[in-house]
N, CA, C and O atoms as a printed pandas DataFrame, in Angstrom:
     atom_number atom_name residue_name chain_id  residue_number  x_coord  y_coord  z_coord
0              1         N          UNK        A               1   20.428  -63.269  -18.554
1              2        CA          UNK        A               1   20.950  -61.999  -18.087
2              3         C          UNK        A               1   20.452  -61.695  -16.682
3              4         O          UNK        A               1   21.225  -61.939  -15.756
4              5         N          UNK        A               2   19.419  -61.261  -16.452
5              6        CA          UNK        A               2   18.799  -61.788  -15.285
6              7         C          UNK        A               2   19.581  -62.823  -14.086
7              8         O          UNK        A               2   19.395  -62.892  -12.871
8              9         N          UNK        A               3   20.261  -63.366  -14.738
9             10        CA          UNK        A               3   20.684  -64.662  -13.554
10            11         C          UNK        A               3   21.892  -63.714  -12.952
11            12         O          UNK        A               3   22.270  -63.494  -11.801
12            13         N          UNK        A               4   22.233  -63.351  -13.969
13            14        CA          UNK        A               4   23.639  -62.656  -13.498
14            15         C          UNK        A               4   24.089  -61.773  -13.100
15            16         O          UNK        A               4   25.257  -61.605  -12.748
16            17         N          UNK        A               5   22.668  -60.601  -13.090
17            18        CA          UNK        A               5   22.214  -59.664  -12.425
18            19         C          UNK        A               5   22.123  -59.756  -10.941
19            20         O          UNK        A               5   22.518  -58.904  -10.145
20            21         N          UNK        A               6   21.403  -61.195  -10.593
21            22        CA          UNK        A               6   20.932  -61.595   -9.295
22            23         C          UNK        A               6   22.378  -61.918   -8.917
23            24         O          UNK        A               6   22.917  -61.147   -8.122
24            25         N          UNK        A               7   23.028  -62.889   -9.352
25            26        CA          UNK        A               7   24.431  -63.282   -8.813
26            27         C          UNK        A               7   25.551  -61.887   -8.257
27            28         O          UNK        A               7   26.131  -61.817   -7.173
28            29         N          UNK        A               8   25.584  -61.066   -9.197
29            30        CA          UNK        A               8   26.613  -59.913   -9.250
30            31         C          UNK        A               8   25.833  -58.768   -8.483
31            32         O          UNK        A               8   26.438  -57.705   -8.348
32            33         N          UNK        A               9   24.642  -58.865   -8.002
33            34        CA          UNK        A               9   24.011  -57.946   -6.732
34            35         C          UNK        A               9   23.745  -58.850   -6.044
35            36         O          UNK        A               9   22.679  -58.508   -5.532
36            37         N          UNK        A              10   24.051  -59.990   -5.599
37            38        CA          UNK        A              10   24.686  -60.804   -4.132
38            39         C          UNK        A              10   25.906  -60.552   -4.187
39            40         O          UNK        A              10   26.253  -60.072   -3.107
40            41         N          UNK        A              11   26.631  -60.620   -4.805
41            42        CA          UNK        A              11   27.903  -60.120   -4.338
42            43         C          UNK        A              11   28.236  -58.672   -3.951
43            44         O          UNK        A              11   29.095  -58.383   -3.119
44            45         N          UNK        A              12   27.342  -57.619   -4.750
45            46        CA          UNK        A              12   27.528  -56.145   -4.052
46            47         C          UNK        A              12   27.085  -56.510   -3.195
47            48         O          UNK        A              12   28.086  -56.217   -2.540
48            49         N          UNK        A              13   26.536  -56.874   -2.571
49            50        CA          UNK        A              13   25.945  -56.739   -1.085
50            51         C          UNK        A              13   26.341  -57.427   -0.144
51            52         O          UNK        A              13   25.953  -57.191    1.000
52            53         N          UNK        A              14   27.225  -58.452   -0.435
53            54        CA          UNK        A              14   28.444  -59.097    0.495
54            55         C          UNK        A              14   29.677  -58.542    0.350
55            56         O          UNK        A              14   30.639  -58.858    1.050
56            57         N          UNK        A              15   29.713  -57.444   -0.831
57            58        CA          UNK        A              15   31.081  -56.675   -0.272
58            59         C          UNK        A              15   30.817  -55.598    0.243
59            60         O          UNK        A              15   31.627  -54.717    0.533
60            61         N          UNK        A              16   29.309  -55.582    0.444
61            62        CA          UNK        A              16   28.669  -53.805    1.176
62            63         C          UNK        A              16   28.563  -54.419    3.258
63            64         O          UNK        A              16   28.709  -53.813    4.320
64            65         N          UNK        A              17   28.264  -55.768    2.913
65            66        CA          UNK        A              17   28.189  -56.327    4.027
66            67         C          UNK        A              17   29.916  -56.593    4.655
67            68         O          UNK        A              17   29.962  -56.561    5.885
68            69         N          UNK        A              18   30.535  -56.706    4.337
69            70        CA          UNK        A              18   32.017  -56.831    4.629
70            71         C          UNK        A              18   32.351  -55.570    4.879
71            72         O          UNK        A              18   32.800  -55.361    6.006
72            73         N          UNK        A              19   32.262  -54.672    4.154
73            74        CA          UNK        A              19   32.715  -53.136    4.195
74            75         C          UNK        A              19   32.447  -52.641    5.905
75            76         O          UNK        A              19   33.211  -52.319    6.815
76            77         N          UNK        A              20   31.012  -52.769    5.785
77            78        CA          UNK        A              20   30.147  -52.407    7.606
78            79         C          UNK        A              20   30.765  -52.997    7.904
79            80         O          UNK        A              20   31.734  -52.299    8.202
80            81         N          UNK        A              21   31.123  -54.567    8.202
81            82        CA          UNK        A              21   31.736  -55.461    8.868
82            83         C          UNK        A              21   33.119  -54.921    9.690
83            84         O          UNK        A              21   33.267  -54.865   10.911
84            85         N          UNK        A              22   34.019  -54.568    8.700
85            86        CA          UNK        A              22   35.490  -54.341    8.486
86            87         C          UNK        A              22   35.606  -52.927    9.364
87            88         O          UNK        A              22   36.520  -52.821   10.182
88            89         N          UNK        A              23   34.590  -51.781    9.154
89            90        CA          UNK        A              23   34.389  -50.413    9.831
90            91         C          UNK        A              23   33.907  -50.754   10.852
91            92         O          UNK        A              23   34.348  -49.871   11.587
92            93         N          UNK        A              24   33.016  -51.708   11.795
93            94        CA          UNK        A              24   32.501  -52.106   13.087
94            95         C          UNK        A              24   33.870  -52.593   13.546
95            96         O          UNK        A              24   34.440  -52.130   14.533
96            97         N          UNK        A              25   34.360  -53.550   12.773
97            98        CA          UNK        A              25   35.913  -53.947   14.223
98            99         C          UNK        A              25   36.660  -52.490   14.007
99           100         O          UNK        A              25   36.616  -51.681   14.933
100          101         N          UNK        A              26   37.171  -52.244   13.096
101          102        CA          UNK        A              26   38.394  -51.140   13.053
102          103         C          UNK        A              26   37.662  -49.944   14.038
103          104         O          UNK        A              26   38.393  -49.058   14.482
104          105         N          UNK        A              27   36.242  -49.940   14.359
105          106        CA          UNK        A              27   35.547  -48.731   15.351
106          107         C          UNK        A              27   36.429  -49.494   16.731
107          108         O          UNK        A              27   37.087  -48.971   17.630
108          109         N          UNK        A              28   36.111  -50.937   16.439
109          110        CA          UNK        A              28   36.404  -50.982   17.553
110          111         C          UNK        A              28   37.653  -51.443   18.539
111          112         O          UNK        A              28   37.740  -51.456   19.767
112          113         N          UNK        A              29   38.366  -51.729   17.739
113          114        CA          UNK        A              29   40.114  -51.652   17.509
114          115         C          UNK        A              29   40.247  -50.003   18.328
115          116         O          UNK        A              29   40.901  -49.757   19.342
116          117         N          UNK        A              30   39.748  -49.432   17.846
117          118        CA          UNK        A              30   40.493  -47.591   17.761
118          119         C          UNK        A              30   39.672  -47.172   18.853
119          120         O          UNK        A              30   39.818  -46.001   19.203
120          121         N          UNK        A              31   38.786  -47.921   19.507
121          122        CA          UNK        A              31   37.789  -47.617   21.049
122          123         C          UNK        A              31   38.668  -48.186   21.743
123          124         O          UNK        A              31   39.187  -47.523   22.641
124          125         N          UNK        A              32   39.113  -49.657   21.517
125          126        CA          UNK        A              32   39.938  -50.412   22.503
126          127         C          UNK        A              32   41.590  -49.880   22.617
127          128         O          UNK        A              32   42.335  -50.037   23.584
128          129         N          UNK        A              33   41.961  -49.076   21.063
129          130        CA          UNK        A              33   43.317  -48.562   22.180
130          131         C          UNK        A              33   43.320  -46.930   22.340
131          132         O          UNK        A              33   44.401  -46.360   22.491
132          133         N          UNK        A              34   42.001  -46.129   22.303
133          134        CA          UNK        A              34   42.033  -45.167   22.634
134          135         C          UNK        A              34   41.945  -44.835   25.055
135          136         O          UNK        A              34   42.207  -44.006   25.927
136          137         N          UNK        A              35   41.321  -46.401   24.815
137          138        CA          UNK        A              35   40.948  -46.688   25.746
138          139         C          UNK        A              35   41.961  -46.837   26.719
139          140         O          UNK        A              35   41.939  -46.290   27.822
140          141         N          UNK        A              36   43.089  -47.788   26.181
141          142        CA          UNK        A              36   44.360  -48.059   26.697
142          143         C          UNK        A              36   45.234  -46.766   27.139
143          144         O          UNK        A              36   45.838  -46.585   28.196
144          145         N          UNK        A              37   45.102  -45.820   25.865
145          146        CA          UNK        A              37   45.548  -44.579   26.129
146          147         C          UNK        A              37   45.141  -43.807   27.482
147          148         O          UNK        A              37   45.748  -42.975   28.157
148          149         N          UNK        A              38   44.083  -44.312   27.592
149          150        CA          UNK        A              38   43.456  -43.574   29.091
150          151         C          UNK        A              38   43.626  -43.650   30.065
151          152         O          UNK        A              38   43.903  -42.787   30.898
152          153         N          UNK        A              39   43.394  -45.469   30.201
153          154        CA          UNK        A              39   44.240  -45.639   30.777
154          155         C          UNK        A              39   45.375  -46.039   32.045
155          156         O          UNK        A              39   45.466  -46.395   33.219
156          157         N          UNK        A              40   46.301  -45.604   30.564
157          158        CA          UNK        A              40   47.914  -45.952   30.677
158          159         C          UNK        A              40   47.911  -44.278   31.330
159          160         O          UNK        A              40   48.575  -44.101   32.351
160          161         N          UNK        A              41   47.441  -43.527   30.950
161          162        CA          UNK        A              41   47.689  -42.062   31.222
162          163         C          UNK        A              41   47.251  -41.912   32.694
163          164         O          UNK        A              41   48.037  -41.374   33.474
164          165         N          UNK        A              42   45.886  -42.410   33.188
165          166        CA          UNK        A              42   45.376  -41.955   34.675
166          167         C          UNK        A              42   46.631  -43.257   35.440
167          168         O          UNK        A              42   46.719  -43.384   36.662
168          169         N          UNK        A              43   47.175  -43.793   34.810
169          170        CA          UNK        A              43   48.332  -45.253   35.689
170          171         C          UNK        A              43   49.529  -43.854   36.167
171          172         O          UNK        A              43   49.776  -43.270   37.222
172          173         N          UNK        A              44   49.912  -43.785   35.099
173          174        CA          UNK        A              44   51.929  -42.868   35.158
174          175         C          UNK        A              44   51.195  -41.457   35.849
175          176         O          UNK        A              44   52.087  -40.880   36.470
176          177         N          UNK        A              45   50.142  -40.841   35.943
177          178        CA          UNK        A              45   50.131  -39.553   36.511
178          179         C          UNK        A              45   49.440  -39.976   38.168
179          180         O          UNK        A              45   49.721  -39.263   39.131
180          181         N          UNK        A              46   48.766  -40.885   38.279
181          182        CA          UNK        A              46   48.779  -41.409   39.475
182          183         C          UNK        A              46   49.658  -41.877   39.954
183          184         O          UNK        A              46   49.600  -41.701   41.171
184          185         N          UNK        A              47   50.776  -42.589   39.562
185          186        CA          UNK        A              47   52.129  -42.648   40.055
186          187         C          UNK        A              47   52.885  -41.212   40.217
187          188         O          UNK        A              47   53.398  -41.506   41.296
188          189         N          UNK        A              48   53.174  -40.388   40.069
189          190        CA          UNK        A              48   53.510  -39.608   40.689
190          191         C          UNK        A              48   53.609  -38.944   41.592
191          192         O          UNK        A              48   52.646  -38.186   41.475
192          193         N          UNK        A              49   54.254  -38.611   42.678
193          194        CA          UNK        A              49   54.349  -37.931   43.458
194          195         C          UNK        A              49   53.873  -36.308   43.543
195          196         O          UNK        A              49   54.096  -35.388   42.757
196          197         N          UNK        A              50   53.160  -36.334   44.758
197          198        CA          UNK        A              50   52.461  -34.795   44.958
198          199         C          UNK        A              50   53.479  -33.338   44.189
199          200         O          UNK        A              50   53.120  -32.287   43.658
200          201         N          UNK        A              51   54.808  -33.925   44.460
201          202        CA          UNK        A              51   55.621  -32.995   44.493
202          203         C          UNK        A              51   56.425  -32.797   42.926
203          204         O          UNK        A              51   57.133  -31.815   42.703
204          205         N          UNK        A              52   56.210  -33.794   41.997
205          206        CA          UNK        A              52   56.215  -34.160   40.705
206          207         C          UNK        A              52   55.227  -33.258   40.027
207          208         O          UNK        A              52   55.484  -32.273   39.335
208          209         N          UNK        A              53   53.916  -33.815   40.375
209          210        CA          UNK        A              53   52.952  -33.232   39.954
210          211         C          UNK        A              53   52.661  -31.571   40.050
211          212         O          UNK        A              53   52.217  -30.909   39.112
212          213         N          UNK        A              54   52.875  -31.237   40.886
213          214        CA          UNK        A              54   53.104  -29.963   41.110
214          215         C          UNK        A              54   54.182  -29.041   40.522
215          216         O          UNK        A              54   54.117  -27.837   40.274
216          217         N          UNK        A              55   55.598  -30.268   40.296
217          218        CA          UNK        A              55   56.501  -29.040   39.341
218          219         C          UNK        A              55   55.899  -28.924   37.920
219          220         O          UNK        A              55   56.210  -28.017   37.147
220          221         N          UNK        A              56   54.722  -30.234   37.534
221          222        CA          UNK        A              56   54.294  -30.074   36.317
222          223         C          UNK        A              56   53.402  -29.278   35.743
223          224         O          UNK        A              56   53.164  -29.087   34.550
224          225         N          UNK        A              57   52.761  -28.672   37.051
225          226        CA          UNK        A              57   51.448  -27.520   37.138
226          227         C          UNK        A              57   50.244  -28.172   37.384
227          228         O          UNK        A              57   49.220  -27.508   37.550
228          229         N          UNK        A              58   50.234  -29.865   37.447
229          230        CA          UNK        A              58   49.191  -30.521   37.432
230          231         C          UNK        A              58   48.208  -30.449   39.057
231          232         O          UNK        A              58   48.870  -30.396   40.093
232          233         N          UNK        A              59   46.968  -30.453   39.134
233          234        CA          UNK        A              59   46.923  -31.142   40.737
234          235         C          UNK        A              59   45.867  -32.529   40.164
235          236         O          UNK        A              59   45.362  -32.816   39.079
236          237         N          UNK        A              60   45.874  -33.096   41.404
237          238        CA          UNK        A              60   45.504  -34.784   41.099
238          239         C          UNK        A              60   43.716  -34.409   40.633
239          240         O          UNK        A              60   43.016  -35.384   40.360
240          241         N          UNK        A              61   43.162  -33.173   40.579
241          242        CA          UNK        A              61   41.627  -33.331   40.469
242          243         C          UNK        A              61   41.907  -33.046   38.607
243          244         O          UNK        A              61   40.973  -32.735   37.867
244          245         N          UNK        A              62   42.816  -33.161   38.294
245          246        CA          UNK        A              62   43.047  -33.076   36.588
246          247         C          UNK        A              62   43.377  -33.570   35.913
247          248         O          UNK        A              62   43.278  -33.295   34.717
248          249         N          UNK        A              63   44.036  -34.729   36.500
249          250        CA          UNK        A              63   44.023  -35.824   36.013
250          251         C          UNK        A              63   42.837  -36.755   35.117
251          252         O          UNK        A              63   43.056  -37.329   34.050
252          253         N          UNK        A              64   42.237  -36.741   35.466
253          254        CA          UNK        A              64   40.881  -37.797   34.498
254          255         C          UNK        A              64   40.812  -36.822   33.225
255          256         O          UNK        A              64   40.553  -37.253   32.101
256          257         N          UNK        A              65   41.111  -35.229   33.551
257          258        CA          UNK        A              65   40.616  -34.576   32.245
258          259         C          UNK        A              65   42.193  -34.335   31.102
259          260         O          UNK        A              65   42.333  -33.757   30.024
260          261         N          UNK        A              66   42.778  -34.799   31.647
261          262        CA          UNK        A              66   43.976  -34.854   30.933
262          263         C          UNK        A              66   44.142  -36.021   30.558
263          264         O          UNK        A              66   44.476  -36.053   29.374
264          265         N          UNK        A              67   44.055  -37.085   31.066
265          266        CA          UNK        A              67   43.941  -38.742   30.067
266          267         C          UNK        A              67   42.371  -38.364   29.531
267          268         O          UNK        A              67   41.994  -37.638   30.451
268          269         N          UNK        A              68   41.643  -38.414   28.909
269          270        CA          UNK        A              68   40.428  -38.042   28.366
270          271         C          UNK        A              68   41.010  -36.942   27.231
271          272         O          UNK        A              68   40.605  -37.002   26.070
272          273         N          UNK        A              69   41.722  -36.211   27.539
273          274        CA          UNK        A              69   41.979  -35.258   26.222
274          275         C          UNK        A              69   43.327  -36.089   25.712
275          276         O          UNK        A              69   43.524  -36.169   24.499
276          277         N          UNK        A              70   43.809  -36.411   26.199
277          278        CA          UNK        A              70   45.471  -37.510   25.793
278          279         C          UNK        A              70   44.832  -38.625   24.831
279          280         O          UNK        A              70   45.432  -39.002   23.825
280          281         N          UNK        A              71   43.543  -39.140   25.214
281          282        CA          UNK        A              71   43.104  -40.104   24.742
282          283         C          UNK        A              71   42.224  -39.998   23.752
283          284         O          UNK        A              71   42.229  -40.763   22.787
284          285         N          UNK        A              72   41.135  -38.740   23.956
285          286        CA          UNK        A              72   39.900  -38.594   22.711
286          287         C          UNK        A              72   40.248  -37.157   22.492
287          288         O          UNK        A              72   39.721  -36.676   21.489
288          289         N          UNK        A              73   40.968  -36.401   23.152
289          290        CA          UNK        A              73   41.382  -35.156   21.910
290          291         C          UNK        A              73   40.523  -34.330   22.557
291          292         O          UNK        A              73   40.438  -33.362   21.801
292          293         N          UNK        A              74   39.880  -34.142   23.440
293          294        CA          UNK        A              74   38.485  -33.246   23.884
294          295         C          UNK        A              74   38.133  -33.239   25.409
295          296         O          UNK        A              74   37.657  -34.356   25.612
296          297         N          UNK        A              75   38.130  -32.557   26.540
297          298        CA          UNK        A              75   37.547  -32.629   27.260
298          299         C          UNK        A              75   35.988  -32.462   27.668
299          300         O          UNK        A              75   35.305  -31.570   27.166
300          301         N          UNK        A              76   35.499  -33.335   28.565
301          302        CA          UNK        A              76   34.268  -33.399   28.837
302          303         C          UNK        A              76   33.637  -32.384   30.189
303          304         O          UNK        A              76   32.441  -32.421   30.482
């Protein structure tokens, strides 16, 4: 009984070890395209024209805080 104790708590602990595993990439999957979101966002509002930007209410010093909230939901 004992043996199988030891066997079947190596395996909890290689599916506790997989679990962390699986939550470290998917952290970092969702860093790498929150990231993209950012950006893709400071790319298309830097393409714009002064005069674009302005019918949008934007000026160019608001930009970083608008991809940053586009991207993590929060400004800093």
């Amino acid at each position: 009984m004992a043996a199988l104790d030891h066997i079947h708590g190596s395996d909890r602990k290689e599916a506790g070890i997989r679990a962390k595993l699986s939550a470290f990439v998917a952290g970092i999957q969702d860093a790498r395209a929150r990231n993209a979101v950012y950006r893709q966002t400071i790319r298309e509002l830097n393409a714009l024209t002064a005069r674009d930007l302005d019918d949008l209410g934007i000026h160019r010093s608001m930009i970083t805080r608008i991809a940053r909230e586009a991207a993590y939901g929060t400004a800093k």
